[in-house]
C-alpha positions in Angstrom: 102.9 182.8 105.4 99.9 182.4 107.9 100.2 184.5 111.1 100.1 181.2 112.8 102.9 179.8 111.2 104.9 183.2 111.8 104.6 183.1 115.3 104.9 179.6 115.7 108.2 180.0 114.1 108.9 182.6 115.8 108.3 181.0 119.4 110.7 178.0 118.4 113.3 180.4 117.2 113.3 181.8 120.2 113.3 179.1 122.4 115.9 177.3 120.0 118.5 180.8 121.3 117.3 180.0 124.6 120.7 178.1 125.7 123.1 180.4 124.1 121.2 183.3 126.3 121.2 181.5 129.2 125.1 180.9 128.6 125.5 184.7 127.9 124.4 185.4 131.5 126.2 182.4 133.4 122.8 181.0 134.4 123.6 177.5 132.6 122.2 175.3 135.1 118.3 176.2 133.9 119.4 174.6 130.4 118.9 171.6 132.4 115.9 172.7 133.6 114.9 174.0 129.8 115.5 170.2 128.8 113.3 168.8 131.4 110.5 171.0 130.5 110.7 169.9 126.9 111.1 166.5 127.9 107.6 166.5 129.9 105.6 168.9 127.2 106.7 165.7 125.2 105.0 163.7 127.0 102.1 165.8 128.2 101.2 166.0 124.5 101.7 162.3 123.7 98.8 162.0 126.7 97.3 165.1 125.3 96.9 163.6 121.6 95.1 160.3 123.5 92.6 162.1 125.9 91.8 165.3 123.6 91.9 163.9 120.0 90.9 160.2 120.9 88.4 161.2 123.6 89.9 158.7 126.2 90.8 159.3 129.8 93.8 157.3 130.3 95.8 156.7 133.7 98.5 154.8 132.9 100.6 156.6 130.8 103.6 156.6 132.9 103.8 153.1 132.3 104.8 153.9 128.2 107.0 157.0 129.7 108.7 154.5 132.1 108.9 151.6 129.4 110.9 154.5 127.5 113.5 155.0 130.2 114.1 151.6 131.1 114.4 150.4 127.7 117.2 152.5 127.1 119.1 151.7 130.2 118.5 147.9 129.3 120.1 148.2 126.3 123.2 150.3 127.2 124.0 147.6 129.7 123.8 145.1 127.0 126.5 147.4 125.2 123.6 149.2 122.9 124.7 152.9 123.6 123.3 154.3 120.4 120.4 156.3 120.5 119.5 155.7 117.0 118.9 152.2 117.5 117.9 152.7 121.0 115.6 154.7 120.9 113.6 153.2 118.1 113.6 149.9 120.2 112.4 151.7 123.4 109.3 153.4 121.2 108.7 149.7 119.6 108.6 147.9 122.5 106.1 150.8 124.6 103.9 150.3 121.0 103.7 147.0 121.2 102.6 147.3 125.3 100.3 149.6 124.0 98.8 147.6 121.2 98.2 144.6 123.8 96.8 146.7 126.8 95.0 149.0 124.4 93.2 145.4 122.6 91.6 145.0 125.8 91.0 148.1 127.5 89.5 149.4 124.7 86.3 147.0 125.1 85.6 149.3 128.3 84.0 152.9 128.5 84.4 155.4 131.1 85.2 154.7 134.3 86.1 151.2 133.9 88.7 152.3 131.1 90.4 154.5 133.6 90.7 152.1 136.1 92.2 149.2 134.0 94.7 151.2 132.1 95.8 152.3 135.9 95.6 148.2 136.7 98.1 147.9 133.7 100.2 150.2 134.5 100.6 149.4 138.2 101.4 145.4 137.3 104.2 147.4 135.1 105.6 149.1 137.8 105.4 146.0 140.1 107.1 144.0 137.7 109.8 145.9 136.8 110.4 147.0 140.7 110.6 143.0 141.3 113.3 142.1 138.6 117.0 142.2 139.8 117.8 143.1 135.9 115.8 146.2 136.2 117.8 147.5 139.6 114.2 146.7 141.9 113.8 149.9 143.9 116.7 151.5 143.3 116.0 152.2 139.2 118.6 151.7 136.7 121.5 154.1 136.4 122.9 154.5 132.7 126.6 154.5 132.1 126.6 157.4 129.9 124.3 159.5 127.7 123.1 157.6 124.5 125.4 158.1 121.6 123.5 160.3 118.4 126.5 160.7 116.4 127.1 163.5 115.4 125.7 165.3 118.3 126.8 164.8 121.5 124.4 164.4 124.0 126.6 164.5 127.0 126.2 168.3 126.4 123.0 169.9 128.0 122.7 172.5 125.4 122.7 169.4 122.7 120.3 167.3 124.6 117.8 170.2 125.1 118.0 171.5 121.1 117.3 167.9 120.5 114.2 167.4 122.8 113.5 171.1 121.1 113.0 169.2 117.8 111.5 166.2 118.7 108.8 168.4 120.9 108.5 170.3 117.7 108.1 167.5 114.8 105.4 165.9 117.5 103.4 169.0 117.3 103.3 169.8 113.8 102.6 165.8 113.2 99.7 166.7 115.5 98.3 169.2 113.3 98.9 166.9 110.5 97.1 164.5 112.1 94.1 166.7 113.2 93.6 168.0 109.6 93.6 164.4 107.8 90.4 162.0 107.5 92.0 159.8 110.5 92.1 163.2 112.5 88.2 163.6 111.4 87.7 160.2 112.2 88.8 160.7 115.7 87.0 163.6 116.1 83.8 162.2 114.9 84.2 159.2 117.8 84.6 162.0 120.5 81.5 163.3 119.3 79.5 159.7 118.9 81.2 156.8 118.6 77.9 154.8 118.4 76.6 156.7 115.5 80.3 156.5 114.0 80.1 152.6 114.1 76.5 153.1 112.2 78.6 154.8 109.8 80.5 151.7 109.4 83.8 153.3 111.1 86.1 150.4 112.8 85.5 152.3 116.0 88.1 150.0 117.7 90.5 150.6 115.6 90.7 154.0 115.3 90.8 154.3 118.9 93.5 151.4 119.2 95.7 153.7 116.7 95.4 156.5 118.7 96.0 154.7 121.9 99.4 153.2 120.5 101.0 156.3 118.8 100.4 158.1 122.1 102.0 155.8 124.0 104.9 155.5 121.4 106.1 159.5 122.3 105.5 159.2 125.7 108.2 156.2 125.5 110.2 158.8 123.3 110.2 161.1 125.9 111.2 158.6 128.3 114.1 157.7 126.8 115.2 161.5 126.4 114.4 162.0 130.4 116.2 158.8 131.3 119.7 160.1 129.6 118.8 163.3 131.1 118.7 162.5 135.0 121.3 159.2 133.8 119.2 156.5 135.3 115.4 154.6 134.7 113.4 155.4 137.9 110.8 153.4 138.9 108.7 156.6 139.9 108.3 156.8 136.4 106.1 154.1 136.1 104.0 155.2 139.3 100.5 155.9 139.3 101.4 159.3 140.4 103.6 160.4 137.5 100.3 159.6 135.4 98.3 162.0 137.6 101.1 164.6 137.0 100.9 164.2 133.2 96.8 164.3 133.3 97.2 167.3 135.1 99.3 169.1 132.7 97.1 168.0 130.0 94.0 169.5 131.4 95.6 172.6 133.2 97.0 173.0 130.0 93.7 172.7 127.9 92.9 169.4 126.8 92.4 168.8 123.3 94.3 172.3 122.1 97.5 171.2 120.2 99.6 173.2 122.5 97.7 172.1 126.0 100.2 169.9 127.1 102.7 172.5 126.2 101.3 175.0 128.2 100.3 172.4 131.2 104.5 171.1 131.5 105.7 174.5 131.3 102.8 176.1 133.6 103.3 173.2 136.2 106.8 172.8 135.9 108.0 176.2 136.8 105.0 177.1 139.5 106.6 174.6 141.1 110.0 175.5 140.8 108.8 179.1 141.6 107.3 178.3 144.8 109.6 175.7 146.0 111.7 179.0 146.2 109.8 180.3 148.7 107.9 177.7 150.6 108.2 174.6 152.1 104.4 173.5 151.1 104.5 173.9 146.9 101.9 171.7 146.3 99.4 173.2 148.6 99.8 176.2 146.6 99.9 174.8 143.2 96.6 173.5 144.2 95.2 176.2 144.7 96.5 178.0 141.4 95.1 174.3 139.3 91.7 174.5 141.2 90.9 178.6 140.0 92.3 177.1 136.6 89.4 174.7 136.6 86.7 177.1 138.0 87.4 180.5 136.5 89.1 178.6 133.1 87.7 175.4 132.5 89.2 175.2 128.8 92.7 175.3 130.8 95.2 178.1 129.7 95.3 177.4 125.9 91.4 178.0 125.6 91.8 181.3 127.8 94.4 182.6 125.3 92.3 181.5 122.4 89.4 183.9 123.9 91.6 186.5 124.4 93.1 186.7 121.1 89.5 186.3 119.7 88.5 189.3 121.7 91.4 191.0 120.3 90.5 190.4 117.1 
């Protein structure tokens, strides 16, 4: 067994026994926590896998995270409670959104692609915050936690060793991905994607295939964060919640298979760290993702990888 492998098995292991420690020393209520850092490493690495591997700067994720959410809550009040049928609708439906808004963005480069996938995403969140079905302003509340027989999400131990897995079969997909001829396909566009469509490459459709099964996890994580908190928020389809992602991604280190990872957990509990302390967490977070930038502008996964080549 690689020594990769090992520790990566290791790491899961240990975060898998997670819960039961936390249970051991009556400090359940940061399961809950655990689970919402999952959820958003999810999702940082669905965004991850589209700006790092695809080479494209999207914000307007959160409209595929939000999508996620309020598909499930859509479907529970039409009496669909079960997350194996659920769920698989929610990541269909934030696919096909993708495979539409990705068809035209797509034609544009750079800037302009930034700014229309934000366009999209905001019409999203206008849309859904103007239909009465989808509870306007006030979100969606779900009536329960999805049903995936024979695990019971209404516990928070369950629902975190599931987001566990699904955090864990996105990865190793990822490396999958990365090591097959679409992966060198992708990495070949990020390089030149004119010289690429010399090569006779279908440059659009590469990238369209990239932007669509990013947006299909970050709709998978959606759904897990909607039965977590038990109701579809439209702040999950707000501009800002795609900042927060991009964010993660790049304090993380984007393109590195474990940036968004590191980015959700890094963010995540600065925040809950300082908010401990101070009134003003996001002046000092900040600060902390401004020296990431300057002083590690690979973002924490390339730091580690030059430390443990040093070490080496």
């Amino acid at each position: 067994m690689k020594r990769e492998t090992a520790l990566e098995l290791a790491l899961f292991g240990t975060a898998a026994a997670l819960p039961l420690v936390l249970q051991a020393l009556d400090e359940a209520f940061y399961i809950g926590f655990a689970a919402r850092l999952l959820i958003f490493a999810l999702a940082a690495t669905s965004l991850n896998f589209i700006v790092g591997y695809g080479g494209m700067v999207a914000f307007g994720h959160a409209a595929f995270f939000g999508m996620g959410a309020y598909a499930v809550a859509l479907l529970m009040g039409a009496g669909i409670d079960s997350a194996w049928l659920a769920w698989p609708i929610a990541v269909g439906v934030a696919a096909l959104a993708a495979l539409a808004i990705g068809a035209v963005s797509l034609r544009t480069q750079g800037v302009y692609f930034i700014m229309i996938t934000l366009a999209f995403a905001q019409m999203i969140y206008y849309t859904v915050i103007s239909l009465q079905v989808a509870g306007g302003d006030d979100g969606l509340p779900l009536a329960q936690r999805s049903r995936l027989a024979p695990f019971d999400l209404a516990d928070d131990t369950t629902l975190y060793w599931v987001a566990l897995f699904l955090l864990a079969a996105a990865l190793y997909a990822l490396k999958r991905i990365a090591a097959s001829r679409y992966g060198h396909a992708l990495a070949g566009l990020r390089q030149n994607a004119t010289r690429m469509g010399a090569l006779g490459y279908p440059v659009h459709s590469l990238k369209l295939a990239c932007f669509v099964i990013g947006a299909a996890v970050a709709a998978l994580a959606g759904a897990l964060l909607a039965n977590q908190n038990g109701m579809a928020s439209p702040s999950m389809l707000y501009w800002t919640q795609s900042g927060m992602l991009l964010v993660m991604v790049i304090l993380g280190g984007v393109g590195h298979r474990y940036g968004g990872v590191l980015g959700a957990t890094a963010l995540l509990c600065l925040e809950e760290f300082i908010a401990l302390y101070s009134d003003h967490s996001h002046f000092y977070v900040g600060l902390v993702l401004l020296a990431v930038v300057l002083f590690a502008p690979q973002g924490l996964a390339g730091l580690l990888d030059t430390v443990w080549r040093r070490r080496r």
